[in-house]
C-alpha positions in Angstrom: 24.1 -137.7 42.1 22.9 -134.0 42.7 19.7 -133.1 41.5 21.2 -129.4 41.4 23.5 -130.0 39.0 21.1 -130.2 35.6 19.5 -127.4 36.4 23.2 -125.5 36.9 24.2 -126.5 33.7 21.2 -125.5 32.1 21.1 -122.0 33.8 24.7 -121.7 32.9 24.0 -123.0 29.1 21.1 -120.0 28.7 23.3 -117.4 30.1 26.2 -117.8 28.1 23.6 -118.3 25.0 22.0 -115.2 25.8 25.3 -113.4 25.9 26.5 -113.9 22.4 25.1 -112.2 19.9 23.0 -114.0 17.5 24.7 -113.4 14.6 28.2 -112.7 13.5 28.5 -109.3 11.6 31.4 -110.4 9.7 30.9 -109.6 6.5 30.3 -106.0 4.7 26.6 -106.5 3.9 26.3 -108.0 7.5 28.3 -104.7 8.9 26.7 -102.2 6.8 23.0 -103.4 8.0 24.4 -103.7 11.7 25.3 -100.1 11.7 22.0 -98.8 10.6 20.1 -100.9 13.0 22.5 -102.8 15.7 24.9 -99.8 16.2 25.7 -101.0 19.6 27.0 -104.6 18.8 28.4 -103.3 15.2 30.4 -100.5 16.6 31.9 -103.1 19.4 32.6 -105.4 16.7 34.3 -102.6 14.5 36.5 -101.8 17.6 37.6 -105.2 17.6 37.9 -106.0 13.8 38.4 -102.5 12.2 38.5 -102.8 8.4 40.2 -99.2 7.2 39.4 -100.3 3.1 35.7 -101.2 4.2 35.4 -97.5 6.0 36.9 -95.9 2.9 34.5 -97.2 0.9 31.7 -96.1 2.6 32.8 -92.6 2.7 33.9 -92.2 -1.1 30.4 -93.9 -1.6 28.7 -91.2 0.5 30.6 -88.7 -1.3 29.3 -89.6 -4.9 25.8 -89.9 -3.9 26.3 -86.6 -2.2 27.5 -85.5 -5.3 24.8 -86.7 -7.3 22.2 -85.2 -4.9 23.7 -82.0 -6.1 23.5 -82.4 -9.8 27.2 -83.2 -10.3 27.4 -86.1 -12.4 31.1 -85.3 -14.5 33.5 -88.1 -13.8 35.9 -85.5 -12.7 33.9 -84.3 -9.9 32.8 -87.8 -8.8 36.1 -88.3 -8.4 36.8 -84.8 -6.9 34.3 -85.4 -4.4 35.2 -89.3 -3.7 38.3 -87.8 -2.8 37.6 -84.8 -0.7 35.4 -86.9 1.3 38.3 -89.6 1.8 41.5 -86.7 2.5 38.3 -84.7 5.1 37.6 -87.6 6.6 41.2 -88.6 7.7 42.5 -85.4 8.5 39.4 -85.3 10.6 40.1 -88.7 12.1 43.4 -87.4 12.8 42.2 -84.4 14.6 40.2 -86.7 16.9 42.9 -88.8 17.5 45.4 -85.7 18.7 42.2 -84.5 20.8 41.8 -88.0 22.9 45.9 -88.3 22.8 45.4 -84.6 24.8 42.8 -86.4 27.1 45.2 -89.4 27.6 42.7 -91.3 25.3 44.8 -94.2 23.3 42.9 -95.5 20.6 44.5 -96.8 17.0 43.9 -95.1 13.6 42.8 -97.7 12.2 40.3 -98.4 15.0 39.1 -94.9 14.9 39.3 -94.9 11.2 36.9 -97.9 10.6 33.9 -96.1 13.2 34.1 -93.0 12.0 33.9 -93.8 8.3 30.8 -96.6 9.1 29.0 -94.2 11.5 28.8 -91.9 8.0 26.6 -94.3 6.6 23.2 -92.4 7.8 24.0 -89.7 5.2 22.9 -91.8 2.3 19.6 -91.4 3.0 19.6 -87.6 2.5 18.9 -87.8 -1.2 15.6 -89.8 0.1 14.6 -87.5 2.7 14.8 -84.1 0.2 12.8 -86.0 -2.5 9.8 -86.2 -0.1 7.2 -83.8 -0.5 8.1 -80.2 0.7 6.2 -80.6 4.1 7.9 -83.5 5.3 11.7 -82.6 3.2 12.5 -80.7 6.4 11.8 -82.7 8.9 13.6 -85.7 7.1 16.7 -83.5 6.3 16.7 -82.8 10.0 16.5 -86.1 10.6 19.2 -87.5 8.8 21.5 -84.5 9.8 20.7 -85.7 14.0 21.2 -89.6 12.9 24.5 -88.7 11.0 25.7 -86.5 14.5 24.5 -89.2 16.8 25.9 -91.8 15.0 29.7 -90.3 14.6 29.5 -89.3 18.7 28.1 -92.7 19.2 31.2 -94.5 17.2 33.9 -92.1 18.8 32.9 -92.8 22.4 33.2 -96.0 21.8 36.8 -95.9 19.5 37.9 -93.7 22.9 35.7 -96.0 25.5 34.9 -92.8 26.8 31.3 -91.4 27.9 29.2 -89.7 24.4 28.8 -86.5 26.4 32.5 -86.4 26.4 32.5 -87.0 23.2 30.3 -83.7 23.0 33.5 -81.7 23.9 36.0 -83.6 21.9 34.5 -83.3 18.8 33.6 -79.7 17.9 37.4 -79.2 19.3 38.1 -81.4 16.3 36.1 -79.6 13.8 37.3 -76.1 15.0 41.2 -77.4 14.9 40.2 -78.3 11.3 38.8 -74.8 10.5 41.5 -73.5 11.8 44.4 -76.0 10.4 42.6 -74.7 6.9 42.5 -71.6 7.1 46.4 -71.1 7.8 47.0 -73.2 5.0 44.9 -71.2 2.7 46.7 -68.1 3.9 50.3 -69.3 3.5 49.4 -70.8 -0.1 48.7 -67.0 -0.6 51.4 -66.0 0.8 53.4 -67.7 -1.2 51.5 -67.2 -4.0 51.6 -63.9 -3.5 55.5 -63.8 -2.9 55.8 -65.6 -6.8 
């Protein structure tokens, strides 16, 4: 018998316990907590289990609170703004995806969909950082804005497997493609308009 052999299978037993997480974020509650506080592991776990009906959700839901921050509280513009959010947010998503196709970057929408729409999550807590007192609104607002930012270039460099100062350069592209991608529909709807 070896005496080195208990002590290899206990070294090996703590190492592969140590490696698994100690929890399975399965389920939505578990997913939504994970992204607020275990980004790392949930936005891994996201990559590898993307849930596009889960993502939606959360970004209709950030759209009505956001809504009801401002005061609109009509059915018709909770609805208006559930689905703003949800068209912005793919067309976004899309935009990302074209940018990391340029950058030989192959990631799945669905993949990219489900990070994106959980790393929006930080934005519900806006409502509770402007009802603060006024010294401290601004400094929570700012807060918020920074963990929302961080959160979305966190999620994308992970959906791409790429560096998050890359992600730095991929997504203002992204926004700036959208502005643009807007503002020539705009124009031809008046053109057209125009031609009627």
């Amino acid at each position: 018998m070896n005496p080195t052999e208990p002590d290899a299978i206990a070294t090996d037993t703590i190492d592969n316990t140590l490696a698994k997480p100690p929890q399975s974020l399965g389920t939505f509650l578990d997913r939504l907590y994970g992204t607020l506080f275990l980004p790392s592991f949930t936005f891994e776990q996201l990559k590898a289990d993307p849930s596009f009906k889960q993502a939606a959700f959360i970004v209709a839901l950030v759209n009505v609170l956001e809504s009801l921050r401002l005061s609109q509280v009509g059915i018709i513009s909770l609805i208006g703004a559930s689905i703003g959010g949800l068209v912005g947010w793919l067309f976004f998503t899309f935009l990302l995806k074209q940018l990391a196709s340029a950058f030989q970057k192959e990631v799945s929408m669905p993949e990219l969909l489900t990070l994106t729409g959980f790393a929006s999550l930080p934005w519900v807590f806006m409502a509770p950082a402007l009802s603060l007192p006024p010294r401290l609104r601004l400094l929570a607002a700012i807060a918020v804005i920074i963990w929302f930012i961080t959160w979305q270039i966190w999620s994308t460099s992970i959906a791409l497997s790429i560096k998050s100062w890359k992600t730095l350069a991929i997504i203002p592209l992204a926004i700036s493609g959208g502005v643009v991608a807007l503002i020539w529909l705009g124009n031809t709807f008046k053109i057209l308009f125009s031609i009627l």
